[in-house]
Wavefront OBJ file of the C-alpha trace (Angstrom):
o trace
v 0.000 0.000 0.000
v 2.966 2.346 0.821
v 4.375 1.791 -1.984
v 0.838 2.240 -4.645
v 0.635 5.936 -2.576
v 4.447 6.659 -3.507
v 3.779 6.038 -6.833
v 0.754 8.166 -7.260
v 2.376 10.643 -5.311
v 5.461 10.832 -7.677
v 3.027 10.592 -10.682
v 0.870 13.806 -9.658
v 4.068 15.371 -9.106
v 5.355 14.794 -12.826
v 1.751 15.615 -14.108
v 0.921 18.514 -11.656
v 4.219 19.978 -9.863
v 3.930 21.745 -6.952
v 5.464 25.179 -6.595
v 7.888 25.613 -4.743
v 6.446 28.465 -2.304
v 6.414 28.761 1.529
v 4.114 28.405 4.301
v 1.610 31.748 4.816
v 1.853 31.700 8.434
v 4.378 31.190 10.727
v 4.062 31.895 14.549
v 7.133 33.379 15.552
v 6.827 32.120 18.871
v 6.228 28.414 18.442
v 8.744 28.465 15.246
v 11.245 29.535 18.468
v 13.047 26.969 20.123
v 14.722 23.739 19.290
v 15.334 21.824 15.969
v 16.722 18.803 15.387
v 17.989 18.775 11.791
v 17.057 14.887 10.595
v 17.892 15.229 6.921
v 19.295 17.742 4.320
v 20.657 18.687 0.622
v 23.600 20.371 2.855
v 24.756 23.783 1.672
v 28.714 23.883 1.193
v 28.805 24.881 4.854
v 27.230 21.859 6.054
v 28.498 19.319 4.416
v 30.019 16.162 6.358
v 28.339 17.719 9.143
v 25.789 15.223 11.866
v 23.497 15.376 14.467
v 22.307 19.071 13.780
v 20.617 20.927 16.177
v 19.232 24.512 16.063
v 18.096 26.483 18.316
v 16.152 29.862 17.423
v 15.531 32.644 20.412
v 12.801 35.250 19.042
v 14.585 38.638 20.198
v 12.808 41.780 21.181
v 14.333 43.607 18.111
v 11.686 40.500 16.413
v 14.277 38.268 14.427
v 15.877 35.285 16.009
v 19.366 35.035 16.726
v 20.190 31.362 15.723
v 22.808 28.574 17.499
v 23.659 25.832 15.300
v 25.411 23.034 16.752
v 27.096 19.854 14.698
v 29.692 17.266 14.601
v 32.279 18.589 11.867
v 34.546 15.144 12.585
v 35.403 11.545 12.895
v 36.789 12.970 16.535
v 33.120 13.616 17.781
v 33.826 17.370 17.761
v 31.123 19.937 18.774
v 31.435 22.977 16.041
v 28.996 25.925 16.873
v 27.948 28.808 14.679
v 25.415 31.745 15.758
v 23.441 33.423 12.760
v 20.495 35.169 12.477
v 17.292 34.648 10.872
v 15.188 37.858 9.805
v 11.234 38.007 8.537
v 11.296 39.836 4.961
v 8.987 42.822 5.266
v 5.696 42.724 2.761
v 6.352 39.128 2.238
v 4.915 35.680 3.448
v 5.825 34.751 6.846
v 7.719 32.026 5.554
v 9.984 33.969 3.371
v 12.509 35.020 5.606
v 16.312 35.260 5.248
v 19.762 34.301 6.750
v 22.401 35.876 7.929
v 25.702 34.130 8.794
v 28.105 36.567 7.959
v 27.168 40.645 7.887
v 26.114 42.148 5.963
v 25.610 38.919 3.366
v 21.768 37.209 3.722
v 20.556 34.257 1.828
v 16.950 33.167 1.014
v 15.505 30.556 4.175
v 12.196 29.494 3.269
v 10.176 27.737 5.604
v 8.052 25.401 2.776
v 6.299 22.870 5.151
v 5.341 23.301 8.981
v 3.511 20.912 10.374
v 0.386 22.485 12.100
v 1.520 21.981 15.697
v 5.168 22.554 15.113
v 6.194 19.624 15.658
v 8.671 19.226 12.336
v 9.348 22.168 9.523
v 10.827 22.113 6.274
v 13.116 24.661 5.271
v 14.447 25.308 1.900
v 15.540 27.784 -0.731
v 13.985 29.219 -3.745
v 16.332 28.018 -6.034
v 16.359 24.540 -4.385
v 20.177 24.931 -3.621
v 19.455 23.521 0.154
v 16.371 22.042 1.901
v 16.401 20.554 5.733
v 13.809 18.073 7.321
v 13.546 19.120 10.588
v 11.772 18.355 13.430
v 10.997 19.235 17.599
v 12.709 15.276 18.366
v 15.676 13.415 16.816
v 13.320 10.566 14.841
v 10.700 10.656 12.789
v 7.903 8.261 11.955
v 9.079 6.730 8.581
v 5.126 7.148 6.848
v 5.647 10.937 7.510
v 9.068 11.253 6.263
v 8.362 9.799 2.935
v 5.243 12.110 2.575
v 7.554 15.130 3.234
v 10.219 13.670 1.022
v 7.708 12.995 -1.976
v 6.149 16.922 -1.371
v 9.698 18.035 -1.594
v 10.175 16.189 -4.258
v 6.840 17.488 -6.360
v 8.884 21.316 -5.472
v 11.502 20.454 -7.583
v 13.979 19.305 -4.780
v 16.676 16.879 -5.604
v 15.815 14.723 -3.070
v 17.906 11.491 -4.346
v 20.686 14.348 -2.841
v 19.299 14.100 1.068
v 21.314 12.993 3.507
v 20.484 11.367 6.811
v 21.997 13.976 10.060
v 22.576 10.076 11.841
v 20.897 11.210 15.289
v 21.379 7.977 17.285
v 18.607 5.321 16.960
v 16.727 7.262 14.129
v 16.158 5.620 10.639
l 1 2 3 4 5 6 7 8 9 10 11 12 13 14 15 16 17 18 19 20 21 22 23 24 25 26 27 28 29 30 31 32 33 34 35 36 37 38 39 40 41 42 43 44 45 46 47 48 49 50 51 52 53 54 55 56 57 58 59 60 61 62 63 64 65 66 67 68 69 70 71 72 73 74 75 76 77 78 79 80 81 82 83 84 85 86 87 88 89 90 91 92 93 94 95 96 97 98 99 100 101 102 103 104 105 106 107 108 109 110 111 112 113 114 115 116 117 118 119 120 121 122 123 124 125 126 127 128 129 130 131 132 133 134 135 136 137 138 139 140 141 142 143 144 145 146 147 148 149 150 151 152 153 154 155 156 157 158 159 160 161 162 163 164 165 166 167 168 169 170
């Protein structure tokens, strides 16, 4: 049965593709917090990377300021990097933007959000990165191959994921 609903989910996405577009809505409180980064088409900066987190604090100046923690090594070495994410004025809430290094931003689209918060997709509008994330280091396999087909139907090079290898997850 899985696999009958994979198929007809990759054939509406060759006969109707989705755009690739964000969310409308995102609460800038609940989108706060935690995220453990479970798979990802890794940007340049990321790649070789594991066991992602990222944790988002909603300032009072209203953008987050961003701590991403990783494994860069064989060694088992924490590497750390602070960033900020900013809302883009007049557009979606899930259009916002990136900033790692000032005064350089990059496009961070939030393109799925599961209605409780409990996992997010973010991606770009070019497709050049997209992360599966989610409020817990596993996720149930059914829902990860829906998000992975929608992705997909966006134009995503998904055959390109990697797994983020968060102990005991699939």
């Amino acid at each position: 049965m899985k696999t009958i609903a994979l198929l007809f989910v990759s054939f509406l996405s060759l006969v109707t593709a989705l755009p690739n577009k964000t969310v409308s809505y995102v609460d800038s409180k609940k989108f706060g917090g935690t995220w453990y980064s479970l798979y990802s088409i890794p940007t340049m900066f990321d790649k070789g990377s594991r066991q992602t987190t990222t944790h988002y604090t909603l300032n009072k100046d209203g953008y987050y300021d961003v701590v991403t923690t990783c494994i860069k090594n064989e060694k088992g070495d924490l590497h750390t990097v602070k960033s900020k994410i900013f809302r883009v004025d007049g557009a979606s809430d899930g259009q916002m933007k990136a900033q790692f290094l000032w005064p350089f931003k990059v496009d961070y689209w939030v393109v799925e959000l599961a209605p409780d918060y409990s996992w997010a997709v973010v991606g770009h509008p070019d497709h050049k990165f997209l992360f599966i994330m989610a409020r817990k280091p596993e996720m149930d396999a059914k829902l990860h191959e829906e998000i992975v087909a929608k992705c997909k139907a966006m134009g995503y090079p998904v055959e390109t994921l990697v797994s983020q290898q968060f102990p005991g997850a699939r």
